[in-house]
N, C-alpha and C positions, 0 to 999 in steps of 0.2 A: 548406370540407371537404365532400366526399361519401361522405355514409352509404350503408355496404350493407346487403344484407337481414341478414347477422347481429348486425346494429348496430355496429358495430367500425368506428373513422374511418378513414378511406385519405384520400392527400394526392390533391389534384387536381391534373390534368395541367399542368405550366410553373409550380407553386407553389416560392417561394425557402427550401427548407427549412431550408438552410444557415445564410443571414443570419433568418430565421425560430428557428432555435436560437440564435445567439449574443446575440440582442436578449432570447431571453425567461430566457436563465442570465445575462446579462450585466447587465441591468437590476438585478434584487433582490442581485446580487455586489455591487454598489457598497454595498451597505445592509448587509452584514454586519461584525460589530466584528471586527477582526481582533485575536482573540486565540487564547493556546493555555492549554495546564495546565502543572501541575508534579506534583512526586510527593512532597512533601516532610508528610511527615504523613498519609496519604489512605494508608487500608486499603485503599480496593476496587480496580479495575481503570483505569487513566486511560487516556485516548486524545487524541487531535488533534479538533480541532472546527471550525467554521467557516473562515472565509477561508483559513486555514492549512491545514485539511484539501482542500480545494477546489484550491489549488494543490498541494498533494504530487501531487495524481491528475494533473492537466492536466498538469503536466511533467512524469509520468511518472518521478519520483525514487525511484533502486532502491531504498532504504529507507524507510521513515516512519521519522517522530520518535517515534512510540509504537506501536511494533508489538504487537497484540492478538489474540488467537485465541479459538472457543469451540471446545471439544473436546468432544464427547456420549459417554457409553459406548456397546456393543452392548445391541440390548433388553433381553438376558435379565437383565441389574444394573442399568440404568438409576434402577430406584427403589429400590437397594442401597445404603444410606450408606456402609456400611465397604465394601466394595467399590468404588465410588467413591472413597472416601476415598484405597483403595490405592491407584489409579490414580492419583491425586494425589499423593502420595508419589512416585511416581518420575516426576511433570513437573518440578516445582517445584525451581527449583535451587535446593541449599544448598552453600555455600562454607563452608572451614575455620573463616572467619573468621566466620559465625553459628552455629558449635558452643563457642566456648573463650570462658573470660573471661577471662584474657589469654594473658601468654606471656612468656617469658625467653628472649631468646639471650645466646649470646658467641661472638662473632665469634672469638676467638681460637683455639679450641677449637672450632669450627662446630659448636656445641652448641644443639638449638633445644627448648625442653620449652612446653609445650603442656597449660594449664592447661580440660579441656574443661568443659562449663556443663551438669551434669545437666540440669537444666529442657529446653534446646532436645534437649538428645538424647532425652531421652523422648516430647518432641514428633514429632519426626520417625524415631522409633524406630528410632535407628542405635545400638549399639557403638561401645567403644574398639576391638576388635578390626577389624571393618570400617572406621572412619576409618583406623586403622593401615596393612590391606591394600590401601588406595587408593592413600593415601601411599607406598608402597612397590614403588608400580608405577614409580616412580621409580629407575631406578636408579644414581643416582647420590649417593642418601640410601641409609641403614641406619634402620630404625620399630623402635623397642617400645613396648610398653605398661609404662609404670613400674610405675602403680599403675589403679584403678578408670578414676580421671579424669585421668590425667598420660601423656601420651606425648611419648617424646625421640626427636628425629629429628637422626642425623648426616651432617654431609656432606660429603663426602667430595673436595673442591676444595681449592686453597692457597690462592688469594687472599683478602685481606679483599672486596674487588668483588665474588668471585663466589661468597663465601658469603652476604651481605648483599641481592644479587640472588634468589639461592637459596628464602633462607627467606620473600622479600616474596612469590613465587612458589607458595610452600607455604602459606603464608597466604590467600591468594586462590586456592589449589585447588579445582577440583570435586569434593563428596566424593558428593551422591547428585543426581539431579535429569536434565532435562537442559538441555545449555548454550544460556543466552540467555533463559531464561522465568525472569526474577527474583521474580515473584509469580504463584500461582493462588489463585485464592475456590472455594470450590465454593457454586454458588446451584442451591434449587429452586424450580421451574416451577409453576404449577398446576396441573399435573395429577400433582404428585408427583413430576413424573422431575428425576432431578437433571444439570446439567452445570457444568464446569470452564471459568471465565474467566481469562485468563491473561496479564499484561502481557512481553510480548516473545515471538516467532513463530518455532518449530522446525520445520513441518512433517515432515521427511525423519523426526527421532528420531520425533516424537510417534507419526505412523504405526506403527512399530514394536511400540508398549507394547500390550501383554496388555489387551484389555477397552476399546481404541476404535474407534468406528467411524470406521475410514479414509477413511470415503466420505462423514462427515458432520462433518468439520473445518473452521469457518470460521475466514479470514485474513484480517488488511484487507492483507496484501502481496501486492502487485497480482503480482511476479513470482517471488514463492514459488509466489503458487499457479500462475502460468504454466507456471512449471516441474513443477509435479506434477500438475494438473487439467487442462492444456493452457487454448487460448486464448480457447476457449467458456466456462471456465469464470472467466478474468479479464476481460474483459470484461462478465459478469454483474455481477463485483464492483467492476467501476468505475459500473458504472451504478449498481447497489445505495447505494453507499458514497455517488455523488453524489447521490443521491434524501433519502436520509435525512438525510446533514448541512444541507439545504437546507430539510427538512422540520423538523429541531431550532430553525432559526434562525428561521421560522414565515412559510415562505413555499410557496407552490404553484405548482410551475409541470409540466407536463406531461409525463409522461413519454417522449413522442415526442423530444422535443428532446432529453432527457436521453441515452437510446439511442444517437440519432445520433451525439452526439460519442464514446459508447464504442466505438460501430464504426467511426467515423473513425480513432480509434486503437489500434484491434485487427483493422482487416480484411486487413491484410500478411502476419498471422501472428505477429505481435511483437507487441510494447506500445512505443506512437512517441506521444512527447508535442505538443500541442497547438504549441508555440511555432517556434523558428527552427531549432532541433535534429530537427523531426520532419515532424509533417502539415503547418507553413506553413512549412517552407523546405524541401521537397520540391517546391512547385508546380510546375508549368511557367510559368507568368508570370512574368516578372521583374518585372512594375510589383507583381503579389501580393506577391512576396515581398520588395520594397525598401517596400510599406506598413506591412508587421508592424516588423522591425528590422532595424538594421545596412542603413541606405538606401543610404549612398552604397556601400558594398562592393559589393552587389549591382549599383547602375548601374554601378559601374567595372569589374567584371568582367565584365558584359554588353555593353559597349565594346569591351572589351578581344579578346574571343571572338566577337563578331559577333553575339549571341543577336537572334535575333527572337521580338519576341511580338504572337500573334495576336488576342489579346481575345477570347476563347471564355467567361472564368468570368467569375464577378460581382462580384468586388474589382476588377479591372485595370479594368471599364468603369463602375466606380462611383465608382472615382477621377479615371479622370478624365471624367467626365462624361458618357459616353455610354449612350444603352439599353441595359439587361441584356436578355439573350434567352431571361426569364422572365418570366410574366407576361403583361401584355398586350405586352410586348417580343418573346412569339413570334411572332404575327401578323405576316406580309409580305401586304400588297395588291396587283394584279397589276391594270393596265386593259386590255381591246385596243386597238390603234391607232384603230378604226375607233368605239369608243364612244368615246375621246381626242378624234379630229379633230371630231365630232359635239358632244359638249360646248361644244370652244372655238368650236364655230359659232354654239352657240345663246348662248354669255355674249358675242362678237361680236356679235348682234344685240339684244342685249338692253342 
């Protein structure tokens, strides 16, 4: 590597950065446990970790398995608790079915009543009145409020099917929150400001809500935020995303490398995954792209179509055995005839 004067490494000219990256992610990948989490008991925020997390990003798979966000307020509440707190309130989805302790229907009467759970409504300081008027955006039920904690909801279908469909529906309603973020924490920082952790990823609603900063929303989904921060800013987050799980698993490798594969698969303007679906069955080699997978498809259809390949990169001549034309592989030597005939005069006499 040649240093500059502002000390910042630049690659030297014919260095193999490519196969330079994949040897120095690929190596310590073989070493990581491939495990993930679960949610089963576990208050705080879970996420994807190691080997697991590492392939969500390389192939580019439109959702993770644990989609996560941090959400910051605007400064001026920042180290506001009840303020925060609100803000929280209306991420955090609550369903019907975390407000009531239980419930009664009959089907035969499409009678549904709706036994609600003081405790959680004071928690999430919602009314019978507001459950009601959610429920009621339905209209295909009729809401009232019985009593304090009792609301009977009718509906207004014949079938037993599609009253029975009906109330599973009502049950698992949205009543405040919004859709997809099944848990937030709110944790504070040390410097006193507080933000919102939150298992499952809305960007479009959360934007919206009174009192965040739009512009300081992290996502680990790579094409949420494609879609809403453009492409600069998922590609930061695949590089982020790959640095740190790597760094969790307690290995160092450079961030050079790491970069590269983000902009290998974000410089089109999309997000294209590492494998046969994106940047390696894109190539122009057929010997490239019958290395990675699916070999013989590829030679059969390069049979079949006439392809010719020229051996320009550095998988096609490294398979099959020839100089890459990096390295000292860029160097061509050139003799004159007349220092040629000269040479074999003097090894002739000698």
């Amino acid at each position: 590597m040649a240093k500059s004067s502002d000390d910042s490494f630049k690659v030297a000219t014919g260095e193999a950065v490519g196969v330079i990256a994949a040897q120095s992610i690929g190596e310590p990948g073989t070493q990581m446990v491939l495990r993930s989490f679960h949610t089963a008991g576990i208050s705080s925020v879970v996420t994807t970790t190691g080997l697991p997390r590492i392939l969500e990003i390389v192939d580019a798979r439109k959702r993770p398995k644990f989609p996560v966000m941090e959400v910051k307020p605007i400064k001026s509440i920042e180290k506001n608790y009840e303020k925060v707190r609100g803000i929280w309130r209306k991420i955090e989805e609550v369903k019907m079915s975390s407000l009531i302790r239980d419930f009664k229907e009959d089907l035969k009467t499409g009678t549904l009543l709706l036994n609600l759970d003081k405790e959680k409504m004071s928690l999430y300081e919602v009314t019978a009145g507001t459950v009601a008027s959610k429920l009621s955006k339905n209209e295909s039920l009729t809401v009232s409020v019985e009593e304090s904690d009792v609301i009977k909801v009718k509906f207004k279908g014949k079938t037993t099917a599609q009253t029975r469909t009906t109330f599973v529906n009502t049950i698992n309603a949205n009543i405040l929150g919004v859709k997809g973020i099944i848990k937030a924490n709110i944790n504070q920082n040390e410097d006193g400001t507080f933000v919102i952790k939150t298992s499952g990823s809305n960007l479009e609603e959360v934007m919206e809500i009174d009192g965040v900063d739009k512009w300081n929303i992290y996502s680990n989904d790579m094409f949420e935020v494609l879609k809403f921060y453009g492409i600069e800013a998922a590609r930061n987050l695949i590089a982020n995303e790959l640095q740190e799980v790597i760094k969790e698993e307690g290995f160092s490798i450079s961030f050079r490398h790491i970069s590269l594969v983000a902009d290998a698969m974000t410089y089109t303007g999309t997000i294209r995954s590492i494998g046969r679906h994106g940047v390696a069955g894109d190539k122009e080699s057929v010997f490239a792209r019958a290395a990675y997978e699916e070999t013989i498809k590829h030679f059969t259809n390069a049979s079949v179509f006439g392809e010719e390949d020229k051996l320009k990169g550095v998988s096609e001549n490294i398979l099959i055995g020839k100089q890459i034309g990096l390295g000292t592989g860029m160097i061509k030597l050139a003799i004159k005839k007349e220092d040629l005939a000269r040479i074999k005069k003097k090894e002739a006499k000698e």
